[in-house]
C-alpha positions in Angstrom: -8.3 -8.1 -23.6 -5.5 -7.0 -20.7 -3.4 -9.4 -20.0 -4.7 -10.2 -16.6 -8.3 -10.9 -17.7 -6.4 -13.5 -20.0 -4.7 -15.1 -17.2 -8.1 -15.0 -15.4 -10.1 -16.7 -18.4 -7.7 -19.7 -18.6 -8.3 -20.4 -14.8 -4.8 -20.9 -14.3 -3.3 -20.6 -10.4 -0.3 -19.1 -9.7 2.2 -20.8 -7.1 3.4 -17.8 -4.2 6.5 -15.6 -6.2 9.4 -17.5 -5.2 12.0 -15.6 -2.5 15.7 -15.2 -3.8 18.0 -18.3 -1.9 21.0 -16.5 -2.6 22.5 -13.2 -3.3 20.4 -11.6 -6.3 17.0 -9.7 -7.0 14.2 -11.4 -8.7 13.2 -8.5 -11.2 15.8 -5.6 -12.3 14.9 -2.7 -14.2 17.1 -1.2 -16.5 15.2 1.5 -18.8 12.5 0.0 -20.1 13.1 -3.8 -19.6 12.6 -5.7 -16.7 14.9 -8.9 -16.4 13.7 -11.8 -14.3 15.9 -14.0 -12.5 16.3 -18.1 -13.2 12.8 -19.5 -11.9 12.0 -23.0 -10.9 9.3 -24.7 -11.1 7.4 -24.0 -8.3 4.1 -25.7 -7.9 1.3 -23.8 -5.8 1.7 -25.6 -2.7 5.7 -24.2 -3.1 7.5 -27.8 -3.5 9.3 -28.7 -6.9 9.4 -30.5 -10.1 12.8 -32.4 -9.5 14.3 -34.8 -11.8 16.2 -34.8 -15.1 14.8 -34.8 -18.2 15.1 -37.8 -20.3 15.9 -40.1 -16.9 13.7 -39.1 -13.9 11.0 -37.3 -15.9 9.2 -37.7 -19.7 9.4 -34.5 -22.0 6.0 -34.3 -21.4 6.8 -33.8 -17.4 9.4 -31.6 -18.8 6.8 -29.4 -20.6 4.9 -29.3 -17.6 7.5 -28.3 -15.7 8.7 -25.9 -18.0 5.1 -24.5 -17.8 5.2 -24.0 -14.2 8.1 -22.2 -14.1 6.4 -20.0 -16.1 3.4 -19.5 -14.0 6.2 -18.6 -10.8 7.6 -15.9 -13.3 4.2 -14.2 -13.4 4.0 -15.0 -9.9 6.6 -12.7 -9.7 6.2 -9.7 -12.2 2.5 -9.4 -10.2 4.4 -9.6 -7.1 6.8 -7.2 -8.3 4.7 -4.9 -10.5 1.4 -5.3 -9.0 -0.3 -6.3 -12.2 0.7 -8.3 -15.8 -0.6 -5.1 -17.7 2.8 -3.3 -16.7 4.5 -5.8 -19.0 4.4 -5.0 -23.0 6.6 -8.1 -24.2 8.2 -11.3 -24.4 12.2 -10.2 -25.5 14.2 -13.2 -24.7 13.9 -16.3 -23.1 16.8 -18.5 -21.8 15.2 -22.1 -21.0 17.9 -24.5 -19.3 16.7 -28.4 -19.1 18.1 -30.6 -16.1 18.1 -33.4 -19.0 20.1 -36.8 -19.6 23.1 -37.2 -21.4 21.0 -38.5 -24.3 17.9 -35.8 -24.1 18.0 -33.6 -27.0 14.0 -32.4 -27.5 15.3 -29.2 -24.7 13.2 -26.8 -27.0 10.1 -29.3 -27.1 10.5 -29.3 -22.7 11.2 -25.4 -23.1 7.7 -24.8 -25.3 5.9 -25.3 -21.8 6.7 -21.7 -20.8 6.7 -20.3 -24.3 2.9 -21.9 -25.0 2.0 -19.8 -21.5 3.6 -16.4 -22.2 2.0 -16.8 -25.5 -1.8 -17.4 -24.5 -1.4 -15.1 -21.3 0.4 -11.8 -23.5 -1.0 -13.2 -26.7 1.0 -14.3 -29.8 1.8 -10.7 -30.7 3.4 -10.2 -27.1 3.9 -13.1 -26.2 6.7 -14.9 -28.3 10.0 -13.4 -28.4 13.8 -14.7 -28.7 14.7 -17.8 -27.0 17.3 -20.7 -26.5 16.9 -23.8 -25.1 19.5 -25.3 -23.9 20.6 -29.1 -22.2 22.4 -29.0 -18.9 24.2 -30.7 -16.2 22.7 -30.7 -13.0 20.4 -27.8 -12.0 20.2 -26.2 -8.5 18.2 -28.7 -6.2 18.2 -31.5 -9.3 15.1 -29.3 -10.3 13.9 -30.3 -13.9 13.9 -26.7 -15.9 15.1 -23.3 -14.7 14.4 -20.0 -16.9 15.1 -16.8 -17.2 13.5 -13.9 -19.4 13.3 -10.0 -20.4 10.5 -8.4 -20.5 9.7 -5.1 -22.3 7.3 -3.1 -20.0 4.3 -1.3 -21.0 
């Protein structure tokens, strides 16, 4: 199975790929890898999951944020590549939690995302390196931003 007729047999919608509010590109290509920008979670009708972690929002709103970031990062690689096929593999994820002083569960919030990659590229593909890490504020108070590299197909 492709990766996009996985994405389409989990009946999962993707919010619109999010536009760059300051000075950087979303996905840059450097050989063979594609690195994607920090993504928030974006929800489909384009607001976001605000709130820190541990305070504003349970981990379980934390995973579910953390999970829709994820869906705006394949937002983007379709946007960007035209199709999930072009991507081979999960390298390395960097999860940042918007979380309280207290909070210290950041890879349990940062699971959200890695639980996607791994049912939409499968657990072959799908899991790669990652860190989850606790953080002060995040742009806009939102609750999880991550980044990832991708090894393309």
């Amino acid at each position: 199975m492709t990766h996009e007729q996985r994405l389409a047999s989990l009946s999962l919608e993707l919010p619109p790929a999010p536009k760059p509010v300051a000075v950087y590109r979303p996905v840059v290509v450097v050989n063979n890898l594609a690195y994607v920008s920090g993504h928030g979670p974006v929800r489909t009708d384009g607001s976001l999951i605000v709130g820190r972690v541990g305070t504003d929002l349970t981990q379980d709103e934390g995973y579910a944020a953390a999970r829709q970031v994820g869906l705006a990062i394949l937002s983007t690689l379709r946007a960007h590549f035209g199709s999930l096929n072009a991507i081979h593999r999960v390298v390395k994820t960097l999860g940042m939690v918007n979380s309280a002083p207290d909070f210290l569960e950041h890879p349990k919030v940062i699971n959200g995302c890695s639980d996607l990659f791994a049912l939409v590229f499968g657990d072959e593909h799908g899991i790669g390196a990652r860190s989850a890490v606790g953080m002060g504020p995040l742009p806009g108070n939102i609750a999880v931003e991550i980044e990832v590299i991708f090894e393309l197909a």
